[in-house]
C-alpha positions as CSV (number, residue, x, y, z in Angstrom):
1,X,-1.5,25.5,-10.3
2,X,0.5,22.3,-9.6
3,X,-0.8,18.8,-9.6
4,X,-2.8,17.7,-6.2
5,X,-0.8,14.7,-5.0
6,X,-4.2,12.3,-4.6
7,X,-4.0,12.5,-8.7
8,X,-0.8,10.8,-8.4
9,X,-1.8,7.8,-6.0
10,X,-2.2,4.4,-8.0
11,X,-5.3,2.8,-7.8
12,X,-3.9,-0.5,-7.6
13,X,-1.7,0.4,-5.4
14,X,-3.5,2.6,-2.7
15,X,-6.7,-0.1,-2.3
16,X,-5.5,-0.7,1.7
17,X,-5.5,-4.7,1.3
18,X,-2.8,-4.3,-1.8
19,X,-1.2,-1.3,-0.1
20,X,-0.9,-3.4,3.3
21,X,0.5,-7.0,0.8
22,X,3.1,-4.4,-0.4
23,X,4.3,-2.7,2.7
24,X,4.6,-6.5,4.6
25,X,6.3,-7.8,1.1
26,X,8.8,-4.8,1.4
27,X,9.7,-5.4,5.2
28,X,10.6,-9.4,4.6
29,X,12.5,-11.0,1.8
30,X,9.4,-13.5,1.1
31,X,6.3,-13.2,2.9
32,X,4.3,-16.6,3.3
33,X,0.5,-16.3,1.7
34,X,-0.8,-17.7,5.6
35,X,1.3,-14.9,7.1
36,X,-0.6,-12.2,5.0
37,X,-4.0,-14.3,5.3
38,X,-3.7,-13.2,9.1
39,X,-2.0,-10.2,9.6
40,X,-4.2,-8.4,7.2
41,X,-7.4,-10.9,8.1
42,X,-8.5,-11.8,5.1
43,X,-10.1,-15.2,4.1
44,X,-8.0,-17.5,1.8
45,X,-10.0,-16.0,-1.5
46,X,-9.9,-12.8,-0.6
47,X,-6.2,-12.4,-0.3
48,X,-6.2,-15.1,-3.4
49,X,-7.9,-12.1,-5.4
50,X,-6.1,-9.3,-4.6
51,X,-2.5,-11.2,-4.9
52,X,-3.6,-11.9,-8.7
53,X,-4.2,-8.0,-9.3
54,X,-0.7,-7.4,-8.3
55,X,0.6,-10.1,-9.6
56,X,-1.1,-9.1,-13.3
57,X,0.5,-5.6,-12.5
58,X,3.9,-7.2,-12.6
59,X,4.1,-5.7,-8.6
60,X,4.9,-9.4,-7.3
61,X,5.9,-12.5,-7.7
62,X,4.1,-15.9,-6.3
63,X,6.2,-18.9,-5.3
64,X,4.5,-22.2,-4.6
65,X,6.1,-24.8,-3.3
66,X,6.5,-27.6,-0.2
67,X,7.9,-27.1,2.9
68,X,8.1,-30.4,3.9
69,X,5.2,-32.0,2.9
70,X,2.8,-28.8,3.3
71,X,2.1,-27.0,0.3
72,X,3.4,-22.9,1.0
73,X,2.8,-20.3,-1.2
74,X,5.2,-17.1,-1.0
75,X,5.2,-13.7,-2.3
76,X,7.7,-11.6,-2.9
77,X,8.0,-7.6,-4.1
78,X,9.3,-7.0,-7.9
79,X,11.3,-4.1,-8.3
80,X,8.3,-2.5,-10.0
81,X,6.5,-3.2,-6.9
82,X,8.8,-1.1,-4.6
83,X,8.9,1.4,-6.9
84,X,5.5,1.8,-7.1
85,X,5.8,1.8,-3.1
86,X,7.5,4.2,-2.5
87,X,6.2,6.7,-5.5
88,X,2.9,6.1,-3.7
89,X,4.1,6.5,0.2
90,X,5.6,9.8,-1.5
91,X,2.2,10.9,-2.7
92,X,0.6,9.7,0.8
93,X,3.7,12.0,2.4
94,X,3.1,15.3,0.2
95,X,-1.0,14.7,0.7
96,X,-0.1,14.8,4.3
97,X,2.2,17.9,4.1
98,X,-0.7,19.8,2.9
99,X,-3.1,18.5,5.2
100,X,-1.2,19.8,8.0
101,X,-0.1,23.1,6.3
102,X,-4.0,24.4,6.0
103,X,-4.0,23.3,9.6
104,X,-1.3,25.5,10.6
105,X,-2.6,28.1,8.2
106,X,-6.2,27.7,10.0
107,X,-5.3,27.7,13.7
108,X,-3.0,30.6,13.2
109,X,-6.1,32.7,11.5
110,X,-8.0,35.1,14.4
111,X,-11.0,33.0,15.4
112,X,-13.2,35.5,13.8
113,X,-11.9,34.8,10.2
114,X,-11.7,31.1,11.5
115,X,-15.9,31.4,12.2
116,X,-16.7,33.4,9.3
């Protein structure tokens, strides 16, 4: 029997607040904390939290700093971060592949073994 691919999703990873911090971190070079704060609307301490659990994982990196006179803080993904990415978008990918093969396999049963 092989390995079902949800044993291999990380739970640090998959939570949808740290998966979403990841995937936005991955598209941009440096992602600004207020950029995050909205686009996933959060409050301030909420993304605060979560940040620290990836941070502590080693999956980012936090930058804070001025621009200007306004105090930024940015985060940007360690390579252990899109590692762990993409090992768990390929888990999210194979999960999907089976959902939709036991689709196929059930819409192209008769209907009476489909109502049995």
């Amino acid at each position: 029997m092989t390995d079902h691919p949800t044993n291999g999703l990380d739970d640090v990873v998959h939570q949808r607040v740290r998966l979403g911090i990841l995937a936005i971190a991955h598209q941009a070079r440096q992602v600004e904390f207020g950029f995050l704060r909205t686009t996933l609307q959060l409050t301030a301490g909420n993304l605060g939290q979560h940040l620290t659990v990836l941070e502590k994982a080693e999956l980012i990196e936090i930058e804070k700093g001025y621009e200007g006179k306004r105090p930024r803080t940015w985060v940007t993904l360690t390579a252990a971060g899109q590692s762990a990415l993409r090992d768990e978008i390929a888990h999210l990918k194979q999960l999907i592949q089976q959902v939709e093969q036991a689709e196929t396999a059930s819409t192209a049963r008769p209907s009476s073994e489909r109502d049995s």
